[in-house]
VEXPA-681908 format. One line per field, with one value per residue (C-alpha): x, z, y; residue in one letter; residue number from 1. Coordinates in steps of 0.2 Angstrom, whole numbers, plus 5000, padded with zeros to 4 digits. Example, Ala and Ser with C-alpha at 12.3 -4.5 7.8 and 13.67 -1.06 7.14 Angstrom:
<atoms>
c1 [5062;5068];
c3 [5039;5036];
c2 [4978;4995];
aa [A;S];
i [1;2];
</atoms>
This chain:
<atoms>
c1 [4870;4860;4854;4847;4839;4841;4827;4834;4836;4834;4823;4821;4810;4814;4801;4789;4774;4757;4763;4779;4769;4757;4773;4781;4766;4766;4780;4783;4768;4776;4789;4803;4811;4814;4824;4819;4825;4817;4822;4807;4814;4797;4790;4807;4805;4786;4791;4805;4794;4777;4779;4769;4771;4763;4759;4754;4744;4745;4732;4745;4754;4771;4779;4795;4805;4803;4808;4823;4819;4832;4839;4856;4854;4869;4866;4850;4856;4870;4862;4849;4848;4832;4826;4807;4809;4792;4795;4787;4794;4797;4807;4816;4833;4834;4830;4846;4855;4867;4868;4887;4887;4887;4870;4879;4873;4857;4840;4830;4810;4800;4782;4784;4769;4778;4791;4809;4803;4814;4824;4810;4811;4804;4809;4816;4826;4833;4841;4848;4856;4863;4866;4872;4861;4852;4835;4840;4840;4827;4806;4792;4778;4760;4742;4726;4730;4729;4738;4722;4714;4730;4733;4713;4717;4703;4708;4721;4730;4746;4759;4776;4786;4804;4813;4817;4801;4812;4817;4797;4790;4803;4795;4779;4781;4785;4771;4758;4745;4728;4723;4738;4735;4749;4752;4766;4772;4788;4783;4793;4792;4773;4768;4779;4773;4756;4757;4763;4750;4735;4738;4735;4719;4712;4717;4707;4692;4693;4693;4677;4667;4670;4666;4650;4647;4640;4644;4639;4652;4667;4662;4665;4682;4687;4687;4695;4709;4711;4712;4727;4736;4736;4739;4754;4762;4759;4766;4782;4787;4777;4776;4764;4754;4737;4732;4714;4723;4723;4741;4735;4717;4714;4725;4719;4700;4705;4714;4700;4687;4692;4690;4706;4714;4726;4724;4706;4705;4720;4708;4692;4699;4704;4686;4679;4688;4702;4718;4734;4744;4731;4724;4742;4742;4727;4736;4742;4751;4760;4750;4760;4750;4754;4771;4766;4758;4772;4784;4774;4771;4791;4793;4778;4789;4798;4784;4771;4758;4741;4734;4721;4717;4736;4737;4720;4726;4749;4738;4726;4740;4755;4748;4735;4721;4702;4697;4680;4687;4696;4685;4673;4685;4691;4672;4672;4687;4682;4670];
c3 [4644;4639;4619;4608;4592;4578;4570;4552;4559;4544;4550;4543;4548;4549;4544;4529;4538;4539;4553;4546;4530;4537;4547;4534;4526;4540;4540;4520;4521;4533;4519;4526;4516;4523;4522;4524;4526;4519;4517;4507;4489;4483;4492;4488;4470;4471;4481;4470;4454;4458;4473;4484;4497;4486;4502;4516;4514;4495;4491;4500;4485;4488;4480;4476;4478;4498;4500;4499;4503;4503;4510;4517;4533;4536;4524;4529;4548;4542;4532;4546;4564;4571;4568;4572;4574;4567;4564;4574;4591;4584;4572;4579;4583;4564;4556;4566;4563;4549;4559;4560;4561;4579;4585;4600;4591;4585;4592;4592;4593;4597;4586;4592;4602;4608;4618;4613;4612;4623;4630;4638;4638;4631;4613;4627;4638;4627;4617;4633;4635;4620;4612;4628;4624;4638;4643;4633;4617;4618;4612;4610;4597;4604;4605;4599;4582;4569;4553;4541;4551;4547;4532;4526;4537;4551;4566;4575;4594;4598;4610;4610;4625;4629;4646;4638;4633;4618;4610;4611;4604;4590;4586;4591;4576;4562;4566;4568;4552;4548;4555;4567;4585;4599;4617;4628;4642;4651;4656;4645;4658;4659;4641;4637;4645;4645;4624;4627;4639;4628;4617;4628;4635;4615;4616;4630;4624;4608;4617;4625;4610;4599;4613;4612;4628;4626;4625;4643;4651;4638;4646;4663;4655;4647;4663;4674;4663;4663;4681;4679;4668;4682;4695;4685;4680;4698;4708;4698;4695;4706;4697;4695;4678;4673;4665;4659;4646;4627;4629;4642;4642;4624;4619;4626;4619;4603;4603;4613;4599;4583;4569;4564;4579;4577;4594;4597;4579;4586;4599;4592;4582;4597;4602;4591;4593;4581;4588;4594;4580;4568;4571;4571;4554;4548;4556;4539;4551;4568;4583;4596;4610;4607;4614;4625;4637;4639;4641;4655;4664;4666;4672;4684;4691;4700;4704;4709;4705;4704;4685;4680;4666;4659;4668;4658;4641;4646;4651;4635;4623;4629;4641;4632;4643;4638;4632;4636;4654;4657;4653;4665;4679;4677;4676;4694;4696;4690;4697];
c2 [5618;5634;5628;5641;5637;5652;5660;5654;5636;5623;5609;5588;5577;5557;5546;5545;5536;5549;5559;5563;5570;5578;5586;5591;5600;5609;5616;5618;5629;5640;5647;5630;5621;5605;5589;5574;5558;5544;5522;5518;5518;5518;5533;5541;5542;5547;5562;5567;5563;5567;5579;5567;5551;5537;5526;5537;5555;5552;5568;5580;5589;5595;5611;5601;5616;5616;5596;5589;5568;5559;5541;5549;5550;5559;5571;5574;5578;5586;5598;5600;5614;5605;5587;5580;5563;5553;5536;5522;5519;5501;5507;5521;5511;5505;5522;5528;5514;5524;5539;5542;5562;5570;5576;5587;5603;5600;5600;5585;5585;5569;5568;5549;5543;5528;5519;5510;5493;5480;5495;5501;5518;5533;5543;5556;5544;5536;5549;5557;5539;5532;5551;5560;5574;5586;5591;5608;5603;5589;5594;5586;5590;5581;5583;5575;5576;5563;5564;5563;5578;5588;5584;5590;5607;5602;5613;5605;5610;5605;5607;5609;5605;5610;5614;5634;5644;5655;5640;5633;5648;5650;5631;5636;5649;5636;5624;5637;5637;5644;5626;5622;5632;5631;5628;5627;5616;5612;5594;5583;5567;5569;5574;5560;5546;5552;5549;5532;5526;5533;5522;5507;5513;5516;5498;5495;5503;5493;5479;5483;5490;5473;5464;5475;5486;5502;5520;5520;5508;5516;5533;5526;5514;5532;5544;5530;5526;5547;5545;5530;5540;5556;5543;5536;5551;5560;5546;5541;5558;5573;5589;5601;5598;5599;5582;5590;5598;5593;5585;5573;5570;5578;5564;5552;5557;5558;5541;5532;5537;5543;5531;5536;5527;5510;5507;5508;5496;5483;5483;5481;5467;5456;5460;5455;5436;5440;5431;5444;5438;5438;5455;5462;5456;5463;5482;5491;5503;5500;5504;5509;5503;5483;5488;5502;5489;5479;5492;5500;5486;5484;5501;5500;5486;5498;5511;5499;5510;5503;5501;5489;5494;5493;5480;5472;5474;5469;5451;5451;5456;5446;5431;5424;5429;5431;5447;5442;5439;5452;5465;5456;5456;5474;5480;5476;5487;5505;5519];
aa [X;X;X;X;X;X;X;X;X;X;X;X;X;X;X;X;X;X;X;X;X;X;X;X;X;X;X;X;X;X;X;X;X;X;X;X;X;X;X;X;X;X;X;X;X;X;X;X;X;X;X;X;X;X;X;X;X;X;X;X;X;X;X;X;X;X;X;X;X;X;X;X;X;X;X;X;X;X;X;X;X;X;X;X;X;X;X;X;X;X;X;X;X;X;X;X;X;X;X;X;X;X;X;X;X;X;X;X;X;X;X;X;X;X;X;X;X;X;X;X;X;X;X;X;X;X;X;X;X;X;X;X;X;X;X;X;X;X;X;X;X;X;X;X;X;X;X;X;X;X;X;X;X;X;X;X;X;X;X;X;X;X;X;X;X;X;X;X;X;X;X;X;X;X;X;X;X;X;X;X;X;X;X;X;X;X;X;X;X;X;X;X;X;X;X;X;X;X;X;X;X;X;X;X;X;X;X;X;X;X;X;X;X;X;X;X;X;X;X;X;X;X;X;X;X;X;X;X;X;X;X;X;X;X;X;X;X;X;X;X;X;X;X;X;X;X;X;X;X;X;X;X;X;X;X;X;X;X;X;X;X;X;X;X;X;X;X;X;X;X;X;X;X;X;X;X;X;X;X;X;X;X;X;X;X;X;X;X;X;X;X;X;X;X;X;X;X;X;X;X;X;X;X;X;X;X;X;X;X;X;X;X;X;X;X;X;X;X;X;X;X;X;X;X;X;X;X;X;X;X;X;X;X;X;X];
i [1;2;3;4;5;6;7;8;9;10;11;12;13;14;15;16;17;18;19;20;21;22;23;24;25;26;27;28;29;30;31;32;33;34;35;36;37;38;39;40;41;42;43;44;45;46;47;48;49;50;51;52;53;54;55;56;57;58;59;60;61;62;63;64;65;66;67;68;69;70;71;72;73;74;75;76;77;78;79;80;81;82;83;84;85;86;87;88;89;90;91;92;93;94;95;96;97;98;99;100;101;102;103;104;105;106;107;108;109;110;111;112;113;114;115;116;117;118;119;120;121;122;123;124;125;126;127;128;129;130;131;132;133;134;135;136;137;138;139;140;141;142;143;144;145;146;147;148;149;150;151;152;153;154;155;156;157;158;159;160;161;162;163;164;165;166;167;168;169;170;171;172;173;174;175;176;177;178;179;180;181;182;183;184;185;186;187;188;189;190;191;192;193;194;195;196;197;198;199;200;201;202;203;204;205;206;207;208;209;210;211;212;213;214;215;216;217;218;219;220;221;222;223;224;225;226;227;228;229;230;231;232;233;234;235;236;237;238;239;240;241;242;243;244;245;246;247;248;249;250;251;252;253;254;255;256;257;258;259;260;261;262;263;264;265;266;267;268;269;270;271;272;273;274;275;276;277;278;279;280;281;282;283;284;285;286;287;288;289;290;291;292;293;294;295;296;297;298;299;300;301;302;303;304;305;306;307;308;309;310;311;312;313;314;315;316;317;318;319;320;321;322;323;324;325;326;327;328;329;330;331;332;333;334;335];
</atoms>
């Protein structure tokens, strides 16, 4: 299938949480009106009202002439060439639940950081098997970017990946701001699941900053789960891709340290002798790597690629282990 997305494509995005706003600002200011579906009645009204989400990004001011939020989904893909899909992973399923028109001629970008939760499968893979769609009309939109950076215009990079490079620089185009810079890359397996496995190792180093190691063992807990990552990705599916780049390892920094990251504070909670229940409680947000580690752990089962650090925080997380414990054992493991 040879898919070509037209210059005058009209875009939505799915999804109201911060990522999907900050989205969306992106790519209003780039003179695109976009769609935009939304559930949240609440967050509905305040962007149709008040030009503004009043949960998630709330200081972003909208020009209410280039929105159109609405809680049709079918309208909303209907009126729509290119969807970004930025929902939580979690909540991916639900968000398409009313979905009823045919998505065979449009093209669908992933901004999701995550993994379908008890299917156990990637935002990519699992649009290719319950949507029948191809490699050529499937994107990706990642990089070490969090929201709240975006959305106060502190210079950003991301990367858009597709399988066709006229169809990634046409999208290249529309994300591109004074404060957005693109790359390219046709690695959608590898960019992929590199994004989900970041998050488990931001999980990992939370972890082991509440329970209170330095900045001198997360250095070392930071570059080894950079080489389980590589190791992963280059040994379930071989390609040649360069994992020092920002959409691997700048990731993976940026997710590790930033105090903007769920996954590091989901960690550090648990750290800090917070319970697993209880410090999913205390999330405001979803952090993606609580379902990450599980899922990787059952696709590891057939790969059987050595990861103890993954393999720390599925234990921690879903087996009741000490984190204390843990962290002890795994010391022992790394270089």
């Amino acid at each position: 299938m040879n898919f070509k997305i037209d210059k005058a494509a009209r875009y939505a995005v799915i999804g109201y949480g911060s990522w999907a706003t900050a989205l969306v600002k992106v790519l209003t200011e780039r003179d695109c009106e976009v769609g935009w579906y939304v559930r949240n009645p609440e967050i509905l009204e305040s962007l149709q009202s008040e030009g503004r989400n009043s949960r998630y990004l709330s200081d972003v001011e909208f020009d209410p002439s280039r929105i159109r939020p609405s809680d049709d989904l079918n309208r909303v893909v209907s009126e729509a060439d290119v969807l970004v899909l930025a929902s939580p992973s979690a909540y991916l399923k639900k968000f398409l639940e009313p979905l009823t028109v045919s998505l065979e001629d449009k093209f669908i970008i992933s901004a999701i950081k995550g993994i379908v939760p008890d299917d156990y499968v990637t935002i990519i893979e699992y649009l290719c098997e319950h949507y029948h769609l191809s490699h050529e009309q499937l994107g990706i939109i990642t990089g070490p970017s969090h929201a709240e950076e975006v959305a106060l215009e502190r210079l950003s990079y991301l990367t858009v990946v597709c399988t066709d490079e006229q169809n990634a620089r046409l999208l290249g185009e529309r994300f591109s701001t004074k404060y957005v810079q693109i790359s390219y890359a046709k690695d959608l397996y590898g960019v992929e699941y590199a994004s989900v496995l970041k998050n488990i190792y931001a999980l990992a180093v939370g972890i082991a900053a509440g329970l209170g190691y330095g900045d001198n063992f997360l250095a070392v807990l930071i570059s080894n789960s950079a080489m389980e990552m590589s190791r992963f990705l280059n040994e379930s599916a071989p390609d040649e891709r360069n994992t020092l780049a920002s959409a691997y390892l700048g990731d993976l920094l940026v997710t590790c340290y930033s105090i903007y990251s769920r996954n590091r504070r989901l960690g550090n909670l648990i750290g800090r002798g917070c319970s697993v229940k209880s410090a999913l409680n205390e999330m405001t947000m979803v952090a993606e790597g609580y379902f990450a580690a599980d899922c990787i752990r059952h696709v590891n089962l057939r790969h059987k690629i050595e990861m103890p650090i993954a393999s720390m925080v599925y234990e921690v997380l879903y087996k009741g282990a000490s984190a204390r414990k843990s962290m002890r054992a795994l010391t022992a493991k790394l270089i």
